[in-house]
N, C-alpha and C positions, 0 to 999 in steps of 0.2 A: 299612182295613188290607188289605194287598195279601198272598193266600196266598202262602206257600213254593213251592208248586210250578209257581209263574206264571213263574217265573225261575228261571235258573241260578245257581250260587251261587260255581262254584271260575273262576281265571283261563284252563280250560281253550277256554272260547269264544273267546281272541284267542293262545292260545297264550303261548310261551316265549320271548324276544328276549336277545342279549346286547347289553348296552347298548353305546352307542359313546363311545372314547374322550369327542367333544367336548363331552359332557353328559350330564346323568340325566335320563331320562325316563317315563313310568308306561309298561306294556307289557298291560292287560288292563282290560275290560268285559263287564258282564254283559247278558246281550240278555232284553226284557222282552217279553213278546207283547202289545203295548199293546190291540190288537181285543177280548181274551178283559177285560186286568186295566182297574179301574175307576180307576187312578191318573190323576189334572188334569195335561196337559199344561201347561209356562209359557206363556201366550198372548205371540204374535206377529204381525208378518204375513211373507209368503213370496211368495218366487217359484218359479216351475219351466220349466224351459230346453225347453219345447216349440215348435215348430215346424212352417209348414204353416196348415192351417184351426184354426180354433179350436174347433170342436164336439168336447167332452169331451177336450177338453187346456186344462187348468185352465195361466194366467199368472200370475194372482195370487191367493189364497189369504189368510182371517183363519182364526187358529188359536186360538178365546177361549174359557175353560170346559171344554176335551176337545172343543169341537166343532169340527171342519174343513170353512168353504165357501170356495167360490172364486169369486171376484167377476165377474160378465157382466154387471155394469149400468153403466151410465155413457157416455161419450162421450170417454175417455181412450186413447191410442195404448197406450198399457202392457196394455191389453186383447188384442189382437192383435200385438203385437213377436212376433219371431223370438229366442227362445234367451236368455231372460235371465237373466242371473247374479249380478246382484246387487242391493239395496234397502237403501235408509239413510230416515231419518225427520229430517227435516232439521229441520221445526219442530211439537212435537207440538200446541202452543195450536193453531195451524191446519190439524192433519192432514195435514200438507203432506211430500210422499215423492217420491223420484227411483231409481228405477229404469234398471238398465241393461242392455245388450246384449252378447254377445262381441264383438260388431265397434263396440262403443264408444257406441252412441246413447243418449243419457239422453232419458229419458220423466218428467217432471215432473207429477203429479197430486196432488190433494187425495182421499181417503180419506171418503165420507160415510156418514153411518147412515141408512137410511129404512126403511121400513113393512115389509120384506121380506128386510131384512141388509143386505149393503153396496150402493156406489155409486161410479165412482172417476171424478172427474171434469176432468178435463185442463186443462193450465196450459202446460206448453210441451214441445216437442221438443228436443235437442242432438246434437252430436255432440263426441265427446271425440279433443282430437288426438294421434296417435297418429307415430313415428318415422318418417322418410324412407325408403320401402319398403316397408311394411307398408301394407295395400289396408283400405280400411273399405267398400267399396264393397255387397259380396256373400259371402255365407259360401263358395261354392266358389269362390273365389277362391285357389288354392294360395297365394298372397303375404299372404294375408289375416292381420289382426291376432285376436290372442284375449285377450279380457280377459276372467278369469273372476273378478278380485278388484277392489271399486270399495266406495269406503265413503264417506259426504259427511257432518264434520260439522257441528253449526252454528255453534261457530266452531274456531278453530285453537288446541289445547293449548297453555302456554306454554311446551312443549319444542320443537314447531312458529313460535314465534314471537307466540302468542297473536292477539290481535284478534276483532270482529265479526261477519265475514263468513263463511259458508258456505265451509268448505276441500273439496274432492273430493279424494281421492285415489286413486289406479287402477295397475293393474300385470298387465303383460305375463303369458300362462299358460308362456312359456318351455317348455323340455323339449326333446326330441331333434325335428326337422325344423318348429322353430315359423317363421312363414313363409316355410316352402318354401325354408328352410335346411336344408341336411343335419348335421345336428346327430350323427350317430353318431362321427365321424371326434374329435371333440371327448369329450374323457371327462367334463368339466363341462356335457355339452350345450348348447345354445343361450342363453347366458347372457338372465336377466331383467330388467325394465327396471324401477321405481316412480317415477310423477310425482305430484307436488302443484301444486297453484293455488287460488283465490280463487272460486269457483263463482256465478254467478248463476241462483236460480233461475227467476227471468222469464224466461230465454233458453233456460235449459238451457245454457248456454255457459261454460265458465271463462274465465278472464282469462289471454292465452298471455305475456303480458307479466309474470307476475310466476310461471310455472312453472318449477317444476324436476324435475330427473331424476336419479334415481341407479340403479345397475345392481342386483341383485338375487341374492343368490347360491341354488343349488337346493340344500337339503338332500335331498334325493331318494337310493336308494340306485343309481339307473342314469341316464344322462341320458333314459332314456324318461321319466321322474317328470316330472308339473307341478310348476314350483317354488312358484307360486302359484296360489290357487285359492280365498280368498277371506280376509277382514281384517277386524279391527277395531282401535280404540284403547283403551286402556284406562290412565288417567293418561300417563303418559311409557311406555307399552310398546305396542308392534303386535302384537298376536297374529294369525298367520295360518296358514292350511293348505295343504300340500301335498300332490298326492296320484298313485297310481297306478293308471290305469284299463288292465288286462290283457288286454279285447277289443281293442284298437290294437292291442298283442302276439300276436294271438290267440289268447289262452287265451280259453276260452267260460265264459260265469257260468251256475252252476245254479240254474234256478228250486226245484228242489227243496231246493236248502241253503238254507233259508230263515234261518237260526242263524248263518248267513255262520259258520260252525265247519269247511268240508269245502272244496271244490274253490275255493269262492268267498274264500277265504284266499291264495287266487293271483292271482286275476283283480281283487282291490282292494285297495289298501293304501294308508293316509293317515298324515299326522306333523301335528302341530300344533305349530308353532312361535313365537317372540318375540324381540322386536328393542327395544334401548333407541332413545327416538328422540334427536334425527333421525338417527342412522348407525350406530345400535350393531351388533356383530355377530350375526344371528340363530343360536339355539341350540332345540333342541329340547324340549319340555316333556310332550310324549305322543304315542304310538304306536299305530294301530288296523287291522290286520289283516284283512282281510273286508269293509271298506269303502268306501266313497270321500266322505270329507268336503268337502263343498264351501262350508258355510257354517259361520261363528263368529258366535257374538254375543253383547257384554258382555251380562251380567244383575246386573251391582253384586253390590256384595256376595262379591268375590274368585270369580266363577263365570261361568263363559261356557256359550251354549248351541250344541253341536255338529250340524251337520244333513248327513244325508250325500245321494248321488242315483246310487243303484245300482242304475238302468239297469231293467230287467226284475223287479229284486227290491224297485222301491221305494224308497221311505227311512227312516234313521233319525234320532231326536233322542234329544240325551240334553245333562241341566244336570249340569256337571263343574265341580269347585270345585277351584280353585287353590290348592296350599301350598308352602311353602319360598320362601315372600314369593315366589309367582307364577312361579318358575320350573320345578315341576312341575303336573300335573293326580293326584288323589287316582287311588289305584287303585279297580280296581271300580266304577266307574259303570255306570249304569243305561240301557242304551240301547233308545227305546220306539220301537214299531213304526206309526208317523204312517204309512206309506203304505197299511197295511192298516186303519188304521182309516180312514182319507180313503175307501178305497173301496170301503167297509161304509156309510158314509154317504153316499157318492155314487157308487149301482150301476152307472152310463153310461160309468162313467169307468175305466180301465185301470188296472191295478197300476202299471206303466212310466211312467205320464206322473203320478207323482207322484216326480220327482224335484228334493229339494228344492236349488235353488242359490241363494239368499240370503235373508238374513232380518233384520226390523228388530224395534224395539219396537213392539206394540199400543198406539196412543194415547187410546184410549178408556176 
């Protein structure tokens, strides 16, 4: 039983929103101090978009029981990647996961248990291709591509067409100057891209032969907004996030607003949205203020789990349950503080570089 005074209770933590014409959507959450309260996080697994050497910049992350380690055993590229954004569970018999990059590289490992926690053991490399222009080569790359949403499953819904095979799906982070477009002059900013294909995971390669593309519109309320930022499916619906990160702006985030309730209600703002597939129009189904959501993830059962990666302040998760046959998120959800407990449990390790950007199911 989690005390009262462990959380907040009123919608004051994300504030007051007028909703917009094009839908209804929830406008509030309550922020948990997960470090202090004893509540079981949903076990997952996770990535966090670090960068550089990998000494205490955790890549991949199991989250089972309330416990948070992060994986440094194995001989898997997913170990040392640059910036990754996103994790699907392609086949769980064989713990088998594809991990990806912003500049598109799939990392394909199997997920092992041994004497000590985890072990992540490599299977192939890829690259995902990406539109005529867009650079995969290197992150400072002004032309460079950003994929911050990428979801593989193991096979294609039959709103996608159904079948056997592993689908990947991926999409452009869009928003004002995405590569090295000047996207202000535009009041829709840099419009977004979403492709599908056929994924093989021996390769890490999709099949460019049976891809397609469709543009992507930003619900965002500036073109600085990313329109995308991270998906999943859920029967015939997409649910994904967008979001606004206010240091590009430069407004500064406070370490001290820890409640994201104060300055840091400027400097982050996220929509979680849904689209009927394959082309329905996406509409808005909740709104989060203080954040920056970067990850979704069905949890069955009409509930996605939210994860945000807010920079210097860490991250949050929270399991948000869907009503109005899924086209809203319930008000007042509970959003708990993963990045302060991660590094309570692992003292080496920075507040910052637990920022959560994609997340699968735990197959164990």
């Amino acid at each position: 039983m989690l005390h009262a005074s462990l959380y907040t209770t009123s919608n004051s933590a994300y504030g007051n929103f007028d909703p917009p014409a094009k839908s209804k959507y929830t406008t509030s959450g309550t922020f948990l101090n997960a470090s202090l309260a004893p509540k079981r996080l949903p076990d997952f697994v996770g990535v966090f978009d670090n960068k550089g050497s990998v000494e205490d910049k955790p890549r991949l992350g199991v989250v089972f029981n309330g416990s948070v380690e992060y994986v440094t055993d194995g001989d898997a590229s997913v170990l040392a990647a640059h910036d990754l954004e996103s994790i699907s569970l392609i086949d769980a018999a064989a713990a088998l996961y594809v991990a990806c990059t912003s500049l598109g590289k799939t990392h394909v490992f199997r997920l092992q248990q041994t004497a000590t926690g985890y072990a992540a053991i490599q299977v192939a490399t890829g690259q995902l291709p990406v539109p005529e222009g867009e650079a995969t080569d290197i992150w400072s790359n002004p032309a460079r591509t950003n994929i911050e949403a990428t979801r593989c499953l193991p096979s294609a819904p039959p709103a996608l067409g159904g079948g056997k095979t592993p689908l990947m799906i991926w999409g452009s982070r869009g928003g004002n100057d995405y590569a090295g477009v000047e996207g202000s002059k535009n009041p829709d900013g840099i419009p977004a891209w979403l492709r599908m294909a056929p994924f093989d995971p021996m390769t890490g390669m999709v099949d460019e032969t049976s891809m397609t593309q469709q543009p992507f519109k930003n619900l965002g309320d500036t073109p600085a907004w990313r329109a995308l930022s991270s998906l999943d499916i859920v029967g015939d619906q997409m649910y994904f996030t967008c979001a606004y990160d206010g240091e590009e702006d430069g407004k500064a985030v406070s370490t001290e607003d820890v409640l994201r309730t104060g300055a840091n209600k400027e400097a982050f703002r996220s929509l979680v949205g849904r689209l009927a597939l394959p082309d329905g129009e996406p509409a808005i189904v909740g709104r989060y203020d203080g954040l920056k959501i970067e990850g979704v993830m069905s949890l069955g059962n009409n509930q996605l789990l939210l994860g945000s990666d807010d920079e210097a302040l860490g991250c949050l998760v929270a399991a948000a349950t869907l009503i109005d046959n899924g086209s809203a998120i319930e008000p007042n959800i509970k959003f708990i503080n993963l990045g302060m407990r991660a590094s309570a449990q692992n003292e080496s390790v920075e507040l910052k570089r637990w920022g959560l950007s994609g997340m699968a199911p735990f197959c164990f």
